[in-house]
Backbone as a ProteinNet text record, in pm:
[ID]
protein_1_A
[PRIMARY]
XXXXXXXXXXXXXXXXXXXXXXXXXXXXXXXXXXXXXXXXXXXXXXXXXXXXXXXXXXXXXXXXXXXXXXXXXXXXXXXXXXXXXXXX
[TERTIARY]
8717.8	8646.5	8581.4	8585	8568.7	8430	8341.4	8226.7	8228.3	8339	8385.2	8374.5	8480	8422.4	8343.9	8272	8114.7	8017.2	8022.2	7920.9	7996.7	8117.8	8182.9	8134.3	8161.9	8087.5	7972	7877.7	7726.2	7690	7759.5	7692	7750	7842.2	7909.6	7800.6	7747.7	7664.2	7529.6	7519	7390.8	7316.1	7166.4	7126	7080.9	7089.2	7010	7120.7	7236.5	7374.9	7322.5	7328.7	7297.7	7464.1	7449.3	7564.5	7576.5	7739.1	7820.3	7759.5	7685.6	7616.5	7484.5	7402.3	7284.7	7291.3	7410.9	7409	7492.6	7552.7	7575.7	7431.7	7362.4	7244.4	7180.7	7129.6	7089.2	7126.6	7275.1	7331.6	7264.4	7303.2	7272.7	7135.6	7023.2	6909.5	6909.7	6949.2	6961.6	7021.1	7127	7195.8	7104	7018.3	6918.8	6832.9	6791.2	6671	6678.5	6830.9	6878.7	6919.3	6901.3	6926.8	6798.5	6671.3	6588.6	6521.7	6519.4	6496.7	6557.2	6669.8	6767.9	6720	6720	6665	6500	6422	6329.2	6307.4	6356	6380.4	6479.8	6526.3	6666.3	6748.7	6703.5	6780.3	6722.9	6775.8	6758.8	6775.6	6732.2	6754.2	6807.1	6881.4	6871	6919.8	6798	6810	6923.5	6992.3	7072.7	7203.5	7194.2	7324.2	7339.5	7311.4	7357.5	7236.1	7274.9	7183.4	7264.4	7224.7	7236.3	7182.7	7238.1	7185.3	7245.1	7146.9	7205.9	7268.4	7383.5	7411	7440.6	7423.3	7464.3	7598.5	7714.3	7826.7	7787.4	7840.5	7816.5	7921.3	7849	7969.9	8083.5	8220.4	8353.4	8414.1	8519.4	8611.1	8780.2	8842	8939	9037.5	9197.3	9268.2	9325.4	9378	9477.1	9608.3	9691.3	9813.3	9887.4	9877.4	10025.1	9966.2	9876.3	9862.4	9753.6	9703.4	9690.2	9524.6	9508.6	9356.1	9273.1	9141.3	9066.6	8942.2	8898.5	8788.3	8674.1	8517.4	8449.5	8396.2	8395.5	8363.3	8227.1	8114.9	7945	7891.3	7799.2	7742.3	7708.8	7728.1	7701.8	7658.1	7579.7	7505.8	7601.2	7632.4	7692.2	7616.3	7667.6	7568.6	7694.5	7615.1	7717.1	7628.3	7742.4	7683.2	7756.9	7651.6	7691	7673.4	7749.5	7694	7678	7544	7551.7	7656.6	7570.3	7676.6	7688.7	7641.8	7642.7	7754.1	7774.3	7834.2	7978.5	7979.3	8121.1	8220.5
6387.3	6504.5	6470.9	6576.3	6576.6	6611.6	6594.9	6681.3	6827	6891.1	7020	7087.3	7025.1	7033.1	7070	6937.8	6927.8	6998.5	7098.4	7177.7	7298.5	7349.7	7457.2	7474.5	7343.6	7339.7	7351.4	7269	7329.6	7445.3	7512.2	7638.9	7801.7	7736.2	7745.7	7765.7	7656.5	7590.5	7646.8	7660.5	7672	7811.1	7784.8	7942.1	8017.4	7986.4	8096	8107.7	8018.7	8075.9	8048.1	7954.6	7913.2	7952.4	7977.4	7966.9	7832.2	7810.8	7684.8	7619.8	7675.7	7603.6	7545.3	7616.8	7606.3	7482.7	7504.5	7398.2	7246.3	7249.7	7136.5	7067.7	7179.5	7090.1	7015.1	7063.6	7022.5	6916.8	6875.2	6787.4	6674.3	6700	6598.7	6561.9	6659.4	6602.6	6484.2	6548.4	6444.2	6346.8	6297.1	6182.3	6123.3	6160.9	6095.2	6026.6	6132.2	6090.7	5939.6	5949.1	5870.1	5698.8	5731.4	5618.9	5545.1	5653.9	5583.6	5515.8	5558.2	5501.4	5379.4	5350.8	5241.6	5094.4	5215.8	5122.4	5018.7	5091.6	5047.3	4962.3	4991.3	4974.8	4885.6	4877.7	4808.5	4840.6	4992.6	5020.3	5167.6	5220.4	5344.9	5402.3	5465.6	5463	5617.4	5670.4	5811.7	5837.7	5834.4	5818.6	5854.3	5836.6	5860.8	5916.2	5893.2	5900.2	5763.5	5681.5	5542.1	5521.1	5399.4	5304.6	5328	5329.4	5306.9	5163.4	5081.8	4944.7	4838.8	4743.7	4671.3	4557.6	4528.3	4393	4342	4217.1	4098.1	4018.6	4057.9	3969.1	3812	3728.6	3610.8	3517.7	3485.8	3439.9	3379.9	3402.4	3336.4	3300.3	3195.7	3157.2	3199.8	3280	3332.1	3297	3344.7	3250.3	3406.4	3395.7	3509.8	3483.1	3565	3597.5	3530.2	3565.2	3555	3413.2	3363.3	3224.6	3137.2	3138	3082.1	3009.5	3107	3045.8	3061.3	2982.6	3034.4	3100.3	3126.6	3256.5	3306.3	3318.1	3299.6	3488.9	3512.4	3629.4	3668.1	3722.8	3693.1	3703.2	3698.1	3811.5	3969.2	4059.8	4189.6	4218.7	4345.4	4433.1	4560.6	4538.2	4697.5	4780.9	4899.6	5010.4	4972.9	4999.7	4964.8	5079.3	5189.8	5275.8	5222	5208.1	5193.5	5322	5324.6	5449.8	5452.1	5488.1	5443.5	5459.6	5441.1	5401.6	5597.4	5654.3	5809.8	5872.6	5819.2	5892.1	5806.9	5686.6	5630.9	5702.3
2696.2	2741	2875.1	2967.5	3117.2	3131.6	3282.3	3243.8	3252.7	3289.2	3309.2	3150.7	3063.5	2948.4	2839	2898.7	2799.3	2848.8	2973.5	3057.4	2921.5	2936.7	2894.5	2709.8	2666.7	2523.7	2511.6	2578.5	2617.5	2619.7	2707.9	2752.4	2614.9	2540	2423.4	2284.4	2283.7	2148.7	2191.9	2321.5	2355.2	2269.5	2215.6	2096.8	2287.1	2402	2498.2	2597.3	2536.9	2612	2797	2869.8	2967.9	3094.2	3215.3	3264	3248.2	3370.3	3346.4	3445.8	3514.4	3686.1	3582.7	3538.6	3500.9	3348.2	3269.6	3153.9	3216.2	3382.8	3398.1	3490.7	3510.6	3598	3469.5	3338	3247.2	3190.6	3184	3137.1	3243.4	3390.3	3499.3	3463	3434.5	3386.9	3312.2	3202.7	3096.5	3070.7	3190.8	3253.2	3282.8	3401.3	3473.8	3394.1	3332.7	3218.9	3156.6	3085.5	2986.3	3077.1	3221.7	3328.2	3355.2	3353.9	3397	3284.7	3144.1	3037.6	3015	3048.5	3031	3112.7	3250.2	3308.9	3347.7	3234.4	3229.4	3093.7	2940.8	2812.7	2820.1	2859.6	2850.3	2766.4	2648.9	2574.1	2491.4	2482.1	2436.4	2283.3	2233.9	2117.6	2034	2024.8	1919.1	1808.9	1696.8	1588.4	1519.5	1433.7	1353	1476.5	1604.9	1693.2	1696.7	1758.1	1853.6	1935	1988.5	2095.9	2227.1	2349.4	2467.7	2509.8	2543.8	2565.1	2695.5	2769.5	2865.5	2810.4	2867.3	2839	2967.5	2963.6	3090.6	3053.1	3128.9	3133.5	3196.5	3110.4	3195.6	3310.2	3359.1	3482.3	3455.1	3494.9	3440.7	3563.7	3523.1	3684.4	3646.6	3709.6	3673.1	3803.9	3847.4	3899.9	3937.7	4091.8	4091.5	4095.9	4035.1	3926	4043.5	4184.1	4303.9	4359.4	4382	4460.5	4353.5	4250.3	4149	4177.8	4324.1	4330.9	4250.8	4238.4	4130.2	4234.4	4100.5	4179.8	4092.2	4164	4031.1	4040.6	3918.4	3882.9	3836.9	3946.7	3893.2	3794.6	3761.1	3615.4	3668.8	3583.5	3608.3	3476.8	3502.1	3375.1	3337.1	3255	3236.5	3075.3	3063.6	2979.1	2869.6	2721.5	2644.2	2511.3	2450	2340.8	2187.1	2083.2	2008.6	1844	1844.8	1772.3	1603	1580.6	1436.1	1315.6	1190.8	1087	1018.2	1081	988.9	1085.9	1262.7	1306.8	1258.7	1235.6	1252.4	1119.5
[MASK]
++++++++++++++++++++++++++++++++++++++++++++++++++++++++++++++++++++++++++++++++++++++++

């Protein structure tokens, strides 16, 4: 599912029926929202949905495929959702 989509289902489900301009600004809200929480928490929580959470990759040395150099790959943070045991 696209965010084209999930604006179109939104504005769908919605009980005050929002346009498609007005239920994708909302969504963007609540992107934001859910970024700056993350980024302060390090992890987010919604009950009986899933966690939003940081993790840290740790640094690896990997080789490229055509001249077999090696090459080190940094650590990076990436967002990782896990979603509870009612939704699975």
């Amino acid at each position: 599912m696209n965010k084209r989509d999930l604006t179109k289902l939104y504005s769908e489900m919605s009980p005050e029926n929002p346009s498609i301009v007005q239920a994708g600004k909302e969504i963007e809200e609540f992107l934001e929202t859910v970024k700056e929480a993350i980024a302060l928490d390090r992890e987010v929580r919604f009950p009986k949905r899933g966690i939003f959470e940081i993790l840290t990759r740790k640094p690896r040395v990997v080789a490229n495929p055509v001249t077999r150099e090696r090459m080190t790959v940094y650590p990076k943070k990436t967002v990782r959702f896990r979603a509870s045991k009612k939704i699975k």
